[in-house]
PyMOL Python script that loads the backbone (N, CA, C, O; Angstrom):
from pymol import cmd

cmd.read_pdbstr("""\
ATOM      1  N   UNK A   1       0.848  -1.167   0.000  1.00  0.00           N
ATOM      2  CA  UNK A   1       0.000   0.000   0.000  1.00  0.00           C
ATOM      3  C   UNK A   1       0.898   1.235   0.000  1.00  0.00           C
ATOM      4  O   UNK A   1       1.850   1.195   0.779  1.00  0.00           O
ATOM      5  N   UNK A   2       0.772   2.120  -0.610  1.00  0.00           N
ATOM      6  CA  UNK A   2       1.491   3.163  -0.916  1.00  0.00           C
ATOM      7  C   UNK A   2       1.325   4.521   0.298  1.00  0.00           C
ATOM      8  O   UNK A   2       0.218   4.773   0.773  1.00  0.00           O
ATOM      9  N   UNK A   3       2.231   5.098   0.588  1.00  0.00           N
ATOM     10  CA  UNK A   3       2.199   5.930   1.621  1.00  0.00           C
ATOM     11  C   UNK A   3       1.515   6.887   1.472  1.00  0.00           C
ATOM     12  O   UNK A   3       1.554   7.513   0.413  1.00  0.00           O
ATOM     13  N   UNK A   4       0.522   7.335   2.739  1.00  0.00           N
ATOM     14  CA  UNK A   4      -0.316   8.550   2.149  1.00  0.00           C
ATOM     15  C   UNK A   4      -0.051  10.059   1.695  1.00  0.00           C
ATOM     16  O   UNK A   4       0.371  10.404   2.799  1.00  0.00           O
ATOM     17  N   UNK A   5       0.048  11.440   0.800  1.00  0.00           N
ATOM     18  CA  UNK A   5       0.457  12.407   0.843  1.00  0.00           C
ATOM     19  C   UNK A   5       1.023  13.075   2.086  1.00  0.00           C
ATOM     20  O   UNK A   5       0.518  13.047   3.209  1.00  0.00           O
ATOM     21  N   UNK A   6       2.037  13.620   1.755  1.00  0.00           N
ATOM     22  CA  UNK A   6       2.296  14.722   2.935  1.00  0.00           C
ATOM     23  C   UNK A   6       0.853  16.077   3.092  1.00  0.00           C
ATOM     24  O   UNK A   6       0.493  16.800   2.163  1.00  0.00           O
ATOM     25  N   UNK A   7       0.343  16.084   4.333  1.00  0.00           N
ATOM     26  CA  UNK A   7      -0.217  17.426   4.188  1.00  0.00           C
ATOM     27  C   UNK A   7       1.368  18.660   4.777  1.00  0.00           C
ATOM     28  O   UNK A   7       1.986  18.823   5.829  1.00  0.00           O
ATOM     29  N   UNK A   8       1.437  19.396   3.043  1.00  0.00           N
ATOM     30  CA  UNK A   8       2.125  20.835   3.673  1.00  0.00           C
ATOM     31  C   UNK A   8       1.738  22.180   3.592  1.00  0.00           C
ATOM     32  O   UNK A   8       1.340  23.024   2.788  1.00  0.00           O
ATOM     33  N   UNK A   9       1.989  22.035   4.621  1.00  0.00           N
ATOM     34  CA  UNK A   9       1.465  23.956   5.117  1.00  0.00           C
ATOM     35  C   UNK A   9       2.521  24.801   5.383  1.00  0.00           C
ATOM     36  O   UNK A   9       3.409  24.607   6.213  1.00  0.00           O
ATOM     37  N   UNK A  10       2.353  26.026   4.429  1.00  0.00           N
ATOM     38  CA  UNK A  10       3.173  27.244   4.496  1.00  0.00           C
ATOM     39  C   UNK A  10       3.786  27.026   6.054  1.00  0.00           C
ATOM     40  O   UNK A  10       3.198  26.550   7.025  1.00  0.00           O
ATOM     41  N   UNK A  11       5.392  27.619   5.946  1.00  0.00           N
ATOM     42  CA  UNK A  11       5.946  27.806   7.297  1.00  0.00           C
ATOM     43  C   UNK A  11       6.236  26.919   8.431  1.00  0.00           C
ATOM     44  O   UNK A  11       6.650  27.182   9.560  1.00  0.00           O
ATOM     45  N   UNK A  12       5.855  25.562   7.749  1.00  0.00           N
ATOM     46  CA  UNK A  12       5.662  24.186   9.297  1.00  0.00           C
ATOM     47  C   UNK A  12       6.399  23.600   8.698  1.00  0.00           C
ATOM     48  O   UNK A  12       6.365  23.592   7.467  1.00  0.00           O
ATOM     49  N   UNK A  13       7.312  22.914   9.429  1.00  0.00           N
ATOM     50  CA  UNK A  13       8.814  22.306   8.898  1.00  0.00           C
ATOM     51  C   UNK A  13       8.441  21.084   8.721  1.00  0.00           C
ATOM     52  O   UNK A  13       7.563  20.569   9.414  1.00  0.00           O
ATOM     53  N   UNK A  14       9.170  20.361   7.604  1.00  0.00           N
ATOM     54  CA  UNK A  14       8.928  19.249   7.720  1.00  0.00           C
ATOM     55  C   UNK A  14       9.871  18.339   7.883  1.00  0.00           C
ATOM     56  O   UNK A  14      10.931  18.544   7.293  1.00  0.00           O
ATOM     57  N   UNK A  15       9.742  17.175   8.674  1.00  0.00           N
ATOM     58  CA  UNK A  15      11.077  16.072   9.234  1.00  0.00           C
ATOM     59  C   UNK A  15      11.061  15.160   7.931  1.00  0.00           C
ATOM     60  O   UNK A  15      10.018  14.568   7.657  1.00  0.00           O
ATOM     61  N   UNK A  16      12.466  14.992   6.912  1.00  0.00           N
ATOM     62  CA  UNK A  16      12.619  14.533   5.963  1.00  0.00           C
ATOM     63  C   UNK A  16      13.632  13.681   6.508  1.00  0.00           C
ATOM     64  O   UNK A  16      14.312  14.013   7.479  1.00  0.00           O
ATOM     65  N   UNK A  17      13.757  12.504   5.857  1.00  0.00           N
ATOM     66  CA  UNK A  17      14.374  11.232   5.889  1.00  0.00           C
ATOM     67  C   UNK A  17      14.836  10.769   4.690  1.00  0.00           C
ATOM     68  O   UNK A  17      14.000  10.451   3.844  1.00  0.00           O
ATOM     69  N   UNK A  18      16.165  10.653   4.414  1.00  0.00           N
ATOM     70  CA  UNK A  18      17.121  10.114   2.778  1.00  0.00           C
ATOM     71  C   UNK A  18      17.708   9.115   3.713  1.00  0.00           C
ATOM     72  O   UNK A  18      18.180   9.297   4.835  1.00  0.00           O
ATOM     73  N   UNK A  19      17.547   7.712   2.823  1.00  0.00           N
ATOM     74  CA  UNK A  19      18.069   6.619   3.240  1.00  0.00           C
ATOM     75  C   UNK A  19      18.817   6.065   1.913  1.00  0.00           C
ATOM     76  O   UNK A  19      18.352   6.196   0.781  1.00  0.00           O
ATOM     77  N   UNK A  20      20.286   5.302   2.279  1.00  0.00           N
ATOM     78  CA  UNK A  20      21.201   4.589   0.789  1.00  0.00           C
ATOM     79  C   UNK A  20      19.953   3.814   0.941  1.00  0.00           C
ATOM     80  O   UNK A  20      19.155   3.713   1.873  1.00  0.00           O
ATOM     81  N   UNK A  21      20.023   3.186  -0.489  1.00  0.00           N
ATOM     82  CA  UNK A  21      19.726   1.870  -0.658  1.00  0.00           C
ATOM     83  C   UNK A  21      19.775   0.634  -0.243  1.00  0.00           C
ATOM     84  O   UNK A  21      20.681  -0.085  -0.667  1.00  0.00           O
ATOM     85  N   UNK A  22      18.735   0.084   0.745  1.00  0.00           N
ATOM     86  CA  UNK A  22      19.311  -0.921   1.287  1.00  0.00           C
ATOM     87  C   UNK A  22      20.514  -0.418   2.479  1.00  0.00           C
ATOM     88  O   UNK A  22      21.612  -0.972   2.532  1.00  0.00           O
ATOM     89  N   UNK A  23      20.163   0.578   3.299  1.00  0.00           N
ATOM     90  CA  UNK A  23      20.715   1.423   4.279  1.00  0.00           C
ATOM     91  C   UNK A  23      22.136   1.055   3.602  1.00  0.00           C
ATOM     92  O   UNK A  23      22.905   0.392   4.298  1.00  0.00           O
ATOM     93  N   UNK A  24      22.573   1.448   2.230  1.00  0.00           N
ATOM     94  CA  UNK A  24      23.973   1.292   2.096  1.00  0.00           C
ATOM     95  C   UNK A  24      24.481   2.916   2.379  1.00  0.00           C
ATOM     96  O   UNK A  24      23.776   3.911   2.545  1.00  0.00           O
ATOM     97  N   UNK A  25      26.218   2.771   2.365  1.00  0.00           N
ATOM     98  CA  UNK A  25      26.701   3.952   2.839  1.00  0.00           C
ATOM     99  C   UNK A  25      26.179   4.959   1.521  1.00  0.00           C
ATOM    100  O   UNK A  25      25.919   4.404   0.454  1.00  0.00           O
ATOM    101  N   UNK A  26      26.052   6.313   1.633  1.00  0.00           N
ATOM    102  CA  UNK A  26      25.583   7.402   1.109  1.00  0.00           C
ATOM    103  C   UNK A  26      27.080   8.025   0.452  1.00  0.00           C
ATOM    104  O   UNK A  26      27.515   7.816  -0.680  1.00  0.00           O
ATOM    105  N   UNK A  27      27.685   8.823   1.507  1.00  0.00           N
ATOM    106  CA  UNK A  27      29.329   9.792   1.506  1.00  0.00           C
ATOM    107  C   UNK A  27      29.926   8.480   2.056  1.00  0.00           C
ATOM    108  O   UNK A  27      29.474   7.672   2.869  1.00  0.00           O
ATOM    109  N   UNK A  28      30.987   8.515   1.418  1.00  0.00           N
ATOM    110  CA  UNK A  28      32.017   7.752   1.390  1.00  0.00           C
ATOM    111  C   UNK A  28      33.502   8.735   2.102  1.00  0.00           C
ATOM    112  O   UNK A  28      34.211   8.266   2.993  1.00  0.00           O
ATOM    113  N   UNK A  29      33.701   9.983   1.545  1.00  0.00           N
ATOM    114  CA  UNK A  29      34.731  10.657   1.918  1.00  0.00           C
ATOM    115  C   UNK A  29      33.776  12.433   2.524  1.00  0.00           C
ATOM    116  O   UNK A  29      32.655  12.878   2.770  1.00  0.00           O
ATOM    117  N   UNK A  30      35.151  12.812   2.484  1.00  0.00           N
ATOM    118  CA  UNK A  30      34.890  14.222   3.545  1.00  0.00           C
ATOM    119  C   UNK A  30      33.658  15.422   1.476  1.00  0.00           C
ATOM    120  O   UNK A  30      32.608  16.052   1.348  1.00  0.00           O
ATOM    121  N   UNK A  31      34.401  15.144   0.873  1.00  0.00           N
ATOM    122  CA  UNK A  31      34.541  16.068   0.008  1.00  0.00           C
ATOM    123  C   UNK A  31      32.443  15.505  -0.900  1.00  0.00           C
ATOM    124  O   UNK A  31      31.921  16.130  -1.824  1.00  0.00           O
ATOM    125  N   UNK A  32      31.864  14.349  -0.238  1.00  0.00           N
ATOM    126  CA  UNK A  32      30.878  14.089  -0.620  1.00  0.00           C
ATOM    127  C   UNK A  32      29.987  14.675   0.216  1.00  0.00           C
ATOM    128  O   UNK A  32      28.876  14.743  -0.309  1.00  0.00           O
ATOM    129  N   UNK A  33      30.041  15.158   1.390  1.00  0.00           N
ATOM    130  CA  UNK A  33      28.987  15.927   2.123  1.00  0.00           C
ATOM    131  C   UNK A  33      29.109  16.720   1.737  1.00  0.00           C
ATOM    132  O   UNK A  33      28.106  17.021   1.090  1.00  0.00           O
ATOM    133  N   UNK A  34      30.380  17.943   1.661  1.00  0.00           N
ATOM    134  CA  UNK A  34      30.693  19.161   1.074  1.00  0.00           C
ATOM    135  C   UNK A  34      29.691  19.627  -0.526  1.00  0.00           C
ATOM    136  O   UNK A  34      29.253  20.724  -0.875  1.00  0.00           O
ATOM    137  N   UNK A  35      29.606  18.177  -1.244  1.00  0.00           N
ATOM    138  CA  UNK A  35      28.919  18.422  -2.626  1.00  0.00           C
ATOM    139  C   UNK A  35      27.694  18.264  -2.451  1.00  0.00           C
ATOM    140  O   UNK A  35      27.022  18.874  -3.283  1.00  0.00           O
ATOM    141  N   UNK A  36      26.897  17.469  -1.416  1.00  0.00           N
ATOM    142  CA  UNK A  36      25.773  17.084  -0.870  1.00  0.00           C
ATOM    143  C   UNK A  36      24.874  18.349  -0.153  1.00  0.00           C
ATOM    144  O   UNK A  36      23.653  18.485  -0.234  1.00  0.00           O
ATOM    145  N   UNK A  37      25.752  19.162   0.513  1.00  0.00           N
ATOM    146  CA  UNK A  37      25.244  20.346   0.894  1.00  0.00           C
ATOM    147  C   UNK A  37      25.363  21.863   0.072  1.00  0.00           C
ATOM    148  O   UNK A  37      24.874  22.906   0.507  1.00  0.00           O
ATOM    149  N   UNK A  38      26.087  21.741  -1.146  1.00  0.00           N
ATOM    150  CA  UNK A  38      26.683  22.613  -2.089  1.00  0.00           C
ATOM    151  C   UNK A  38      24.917  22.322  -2.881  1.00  0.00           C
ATOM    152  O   UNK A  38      24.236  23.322  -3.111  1.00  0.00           O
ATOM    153  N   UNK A  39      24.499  21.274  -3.135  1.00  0.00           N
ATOM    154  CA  UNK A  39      23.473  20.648  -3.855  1.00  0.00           C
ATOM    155  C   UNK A  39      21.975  20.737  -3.155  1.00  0.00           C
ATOM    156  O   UNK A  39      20.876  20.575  -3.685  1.00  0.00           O
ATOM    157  N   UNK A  40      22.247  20.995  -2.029  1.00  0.00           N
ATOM    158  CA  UNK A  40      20.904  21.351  -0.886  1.00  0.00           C
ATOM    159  C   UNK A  40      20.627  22.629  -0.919  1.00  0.00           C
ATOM    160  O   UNK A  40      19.513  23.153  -0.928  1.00  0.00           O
ATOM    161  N   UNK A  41      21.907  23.240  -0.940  1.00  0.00           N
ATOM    162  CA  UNK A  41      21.579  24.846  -0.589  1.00  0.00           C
ATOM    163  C   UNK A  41      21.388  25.370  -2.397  1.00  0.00           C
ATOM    164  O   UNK A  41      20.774  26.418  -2.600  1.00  0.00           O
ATOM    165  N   UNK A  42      21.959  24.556  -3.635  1.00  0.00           N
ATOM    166  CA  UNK A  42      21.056  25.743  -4.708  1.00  0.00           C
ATOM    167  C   UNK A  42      20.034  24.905  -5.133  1.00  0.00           C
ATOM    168  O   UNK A  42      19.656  25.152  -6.278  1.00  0.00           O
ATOM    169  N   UNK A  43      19.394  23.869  -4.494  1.00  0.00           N
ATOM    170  CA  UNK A  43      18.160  23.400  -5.081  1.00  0.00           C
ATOM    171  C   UNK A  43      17.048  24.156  -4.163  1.00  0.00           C
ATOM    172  O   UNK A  43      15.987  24.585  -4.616  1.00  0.00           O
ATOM    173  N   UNK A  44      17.503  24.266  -2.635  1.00  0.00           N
ATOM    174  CA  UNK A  44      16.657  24.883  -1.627  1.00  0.00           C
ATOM    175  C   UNK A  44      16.332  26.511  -2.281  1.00  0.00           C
ATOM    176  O   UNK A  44      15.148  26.824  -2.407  1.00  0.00           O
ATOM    177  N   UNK A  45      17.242  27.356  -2.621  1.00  0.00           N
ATOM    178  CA  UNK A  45      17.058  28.459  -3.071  1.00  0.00           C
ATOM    179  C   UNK A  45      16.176  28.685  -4.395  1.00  0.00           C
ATOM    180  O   UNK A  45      15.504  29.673  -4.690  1.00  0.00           O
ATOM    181  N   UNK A  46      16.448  26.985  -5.413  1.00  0.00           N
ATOM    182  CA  UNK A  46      15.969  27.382  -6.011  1.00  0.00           C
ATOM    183  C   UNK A  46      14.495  27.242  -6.377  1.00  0.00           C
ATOM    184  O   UNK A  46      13.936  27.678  -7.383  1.00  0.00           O
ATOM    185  N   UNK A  47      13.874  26.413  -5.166  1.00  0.00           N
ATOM    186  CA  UNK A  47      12.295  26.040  -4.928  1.00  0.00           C
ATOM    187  C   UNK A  47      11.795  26.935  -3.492  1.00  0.00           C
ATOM    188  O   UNK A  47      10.790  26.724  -2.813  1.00  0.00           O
ATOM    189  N   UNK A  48      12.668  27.808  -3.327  1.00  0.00           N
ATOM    190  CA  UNK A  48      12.082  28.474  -2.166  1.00  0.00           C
ATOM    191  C   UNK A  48      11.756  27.611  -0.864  1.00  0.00           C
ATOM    192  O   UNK A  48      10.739  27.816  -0.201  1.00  0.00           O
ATOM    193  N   UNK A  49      12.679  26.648  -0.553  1.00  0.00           N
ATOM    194  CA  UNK A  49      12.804  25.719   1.005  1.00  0.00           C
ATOM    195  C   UNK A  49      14.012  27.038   1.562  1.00  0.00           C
ATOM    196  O   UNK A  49      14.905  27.795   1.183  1.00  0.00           O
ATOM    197  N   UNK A  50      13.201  26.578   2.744  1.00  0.00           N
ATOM    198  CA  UNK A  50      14.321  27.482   3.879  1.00  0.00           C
ATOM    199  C   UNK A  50      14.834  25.476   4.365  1.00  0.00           C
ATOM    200  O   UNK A  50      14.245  24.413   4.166  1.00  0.00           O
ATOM    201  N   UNK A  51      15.893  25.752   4.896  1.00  0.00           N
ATOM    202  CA  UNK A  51      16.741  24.621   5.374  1.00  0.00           C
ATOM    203  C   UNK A  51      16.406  24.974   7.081  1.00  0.00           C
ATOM    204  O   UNK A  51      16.081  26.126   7.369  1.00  0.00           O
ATOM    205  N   UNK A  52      16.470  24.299   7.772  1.00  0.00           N
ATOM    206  CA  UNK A  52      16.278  24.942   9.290  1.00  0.00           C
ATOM    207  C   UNK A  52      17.051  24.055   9.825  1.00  0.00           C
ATOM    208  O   UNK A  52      17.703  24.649  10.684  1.00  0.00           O
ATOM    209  N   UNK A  53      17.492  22.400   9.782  1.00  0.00           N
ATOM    210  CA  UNK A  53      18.536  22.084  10.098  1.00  0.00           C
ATOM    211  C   UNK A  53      19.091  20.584   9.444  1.00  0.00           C
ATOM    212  O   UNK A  53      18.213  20.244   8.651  1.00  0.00           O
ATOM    213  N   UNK A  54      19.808  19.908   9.449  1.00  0.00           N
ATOM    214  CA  UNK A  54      20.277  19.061   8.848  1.00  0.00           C
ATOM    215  C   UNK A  54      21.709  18.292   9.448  1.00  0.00           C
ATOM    216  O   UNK A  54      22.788  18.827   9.701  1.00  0.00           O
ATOM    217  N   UNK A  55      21.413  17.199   9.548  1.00  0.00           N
ATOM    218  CA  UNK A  55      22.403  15.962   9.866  1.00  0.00           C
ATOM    219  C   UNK A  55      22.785  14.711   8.891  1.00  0.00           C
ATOM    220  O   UNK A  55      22.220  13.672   8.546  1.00  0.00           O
ATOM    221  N   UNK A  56      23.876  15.264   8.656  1.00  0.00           N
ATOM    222  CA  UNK A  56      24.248  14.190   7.485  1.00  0.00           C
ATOM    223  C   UNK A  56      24.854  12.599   8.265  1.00  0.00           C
ATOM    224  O   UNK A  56      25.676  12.782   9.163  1.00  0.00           O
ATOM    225  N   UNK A  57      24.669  11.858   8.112  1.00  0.00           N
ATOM    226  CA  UNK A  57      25.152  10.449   8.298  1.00  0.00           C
ATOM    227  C   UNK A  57      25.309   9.493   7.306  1.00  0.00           C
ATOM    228  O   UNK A  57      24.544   9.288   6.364  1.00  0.00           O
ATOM    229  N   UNK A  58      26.595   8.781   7.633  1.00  0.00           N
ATOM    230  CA  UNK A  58      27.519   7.861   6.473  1.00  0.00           C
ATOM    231  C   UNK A  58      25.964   7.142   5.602  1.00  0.00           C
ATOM    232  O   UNK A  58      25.844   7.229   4.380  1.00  0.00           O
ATOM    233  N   UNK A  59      25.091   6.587   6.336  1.00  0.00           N
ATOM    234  CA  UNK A  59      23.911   6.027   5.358  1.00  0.00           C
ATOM    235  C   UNK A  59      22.496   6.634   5.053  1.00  0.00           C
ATOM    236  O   UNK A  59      21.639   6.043   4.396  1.00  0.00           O
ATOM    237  N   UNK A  60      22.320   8.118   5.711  1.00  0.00           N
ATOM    238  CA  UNK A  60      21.352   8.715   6.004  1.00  0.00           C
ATOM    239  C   UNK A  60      21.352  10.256   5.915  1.00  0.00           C
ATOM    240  O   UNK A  60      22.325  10.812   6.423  1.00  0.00           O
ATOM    241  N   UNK A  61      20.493  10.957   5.399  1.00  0.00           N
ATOM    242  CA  UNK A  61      20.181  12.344   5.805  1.00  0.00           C
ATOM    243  C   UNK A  61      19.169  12.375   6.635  1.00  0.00           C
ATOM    244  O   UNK A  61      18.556  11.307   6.616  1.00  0.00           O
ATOM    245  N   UNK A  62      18.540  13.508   7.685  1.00  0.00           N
ATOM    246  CA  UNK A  62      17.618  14.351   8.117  1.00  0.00           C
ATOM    247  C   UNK A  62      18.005  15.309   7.725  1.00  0.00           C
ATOM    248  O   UNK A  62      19.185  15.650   7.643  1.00  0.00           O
ATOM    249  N   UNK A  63      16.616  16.174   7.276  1.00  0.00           N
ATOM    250  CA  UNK A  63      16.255  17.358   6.851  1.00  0.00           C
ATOM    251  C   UNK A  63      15.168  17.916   7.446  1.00  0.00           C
ATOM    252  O   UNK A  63      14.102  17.320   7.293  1.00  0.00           O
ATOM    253  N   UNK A  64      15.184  19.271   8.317  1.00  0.00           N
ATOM    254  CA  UNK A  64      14.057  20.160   8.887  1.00  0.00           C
ATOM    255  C   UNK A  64      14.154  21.200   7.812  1.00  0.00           C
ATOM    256  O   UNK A  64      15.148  21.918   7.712  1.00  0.00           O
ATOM    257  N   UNK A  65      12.934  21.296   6.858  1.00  0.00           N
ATOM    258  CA  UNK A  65      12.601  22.012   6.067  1.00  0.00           C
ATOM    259  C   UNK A  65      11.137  22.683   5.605  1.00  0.00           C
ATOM    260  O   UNK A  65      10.067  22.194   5.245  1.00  0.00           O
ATOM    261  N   UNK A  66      11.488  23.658   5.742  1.00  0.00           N
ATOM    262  CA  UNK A  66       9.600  24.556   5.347  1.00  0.00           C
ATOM    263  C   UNK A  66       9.568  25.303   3.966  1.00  0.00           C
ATOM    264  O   UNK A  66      10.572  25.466   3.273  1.00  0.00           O
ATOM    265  N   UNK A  67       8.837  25.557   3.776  1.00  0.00           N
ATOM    266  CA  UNK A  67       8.535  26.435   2.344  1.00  0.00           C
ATOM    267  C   UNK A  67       7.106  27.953   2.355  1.00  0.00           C
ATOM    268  O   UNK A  67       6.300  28.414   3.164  1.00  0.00           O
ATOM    269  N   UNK A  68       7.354  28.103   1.511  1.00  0.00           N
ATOM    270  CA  UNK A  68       6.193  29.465   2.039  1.00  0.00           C
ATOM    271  C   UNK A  68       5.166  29.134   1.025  1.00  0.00           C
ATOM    272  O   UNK A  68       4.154  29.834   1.016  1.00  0.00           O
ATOM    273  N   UNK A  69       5.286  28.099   0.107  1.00  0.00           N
ATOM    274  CA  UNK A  69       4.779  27.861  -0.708  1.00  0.00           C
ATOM    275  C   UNK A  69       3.606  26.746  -0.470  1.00  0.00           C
ATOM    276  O   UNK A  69       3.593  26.319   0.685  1.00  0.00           O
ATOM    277  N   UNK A  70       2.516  26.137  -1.435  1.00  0.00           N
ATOM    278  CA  UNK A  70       2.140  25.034  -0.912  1.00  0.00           C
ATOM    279  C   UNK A  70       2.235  24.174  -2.038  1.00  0.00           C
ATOM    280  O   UNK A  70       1.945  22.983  -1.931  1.00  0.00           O
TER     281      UNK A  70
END
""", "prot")
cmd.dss("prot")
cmd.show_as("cartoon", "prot")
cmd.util.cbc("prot")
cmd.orient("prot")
């Protein structure tokens, strides 16, 4: 059964979850988060997400993110 829509509402952050495949490793070295967050911050700018906070891990992201948009 397929997961139901997100309800999003202007300004309310939402708790995002990126998992490898098969919880495999994601960044391998220092210089893959560096491109990982180089890649967050002009896709975020360029859909109008504010970033509010973020934890990168060897097989995982979290992302606290809102939009003004719906």
């Amino acid at each position: 059964m397929p997961r139901r829509p997100r309800v999003i509402l202007p300004n309310v952050p939402q708790h995002i979850i990126q998992r490898g495949n098969n919880r495999q490793v994601c960044f391998y070295a220092d210089e893959d988060y560096q491109i990982y967050l180089q890649w967050l911050k002009e896709y975020a700018d360029k859909t109008a997400c504010n970033i509010h906070a973020y934890v990168l891990m060897t097989n995982h992201v979290h992302l606290l993110v809102s939009t003004e948009k719906t």
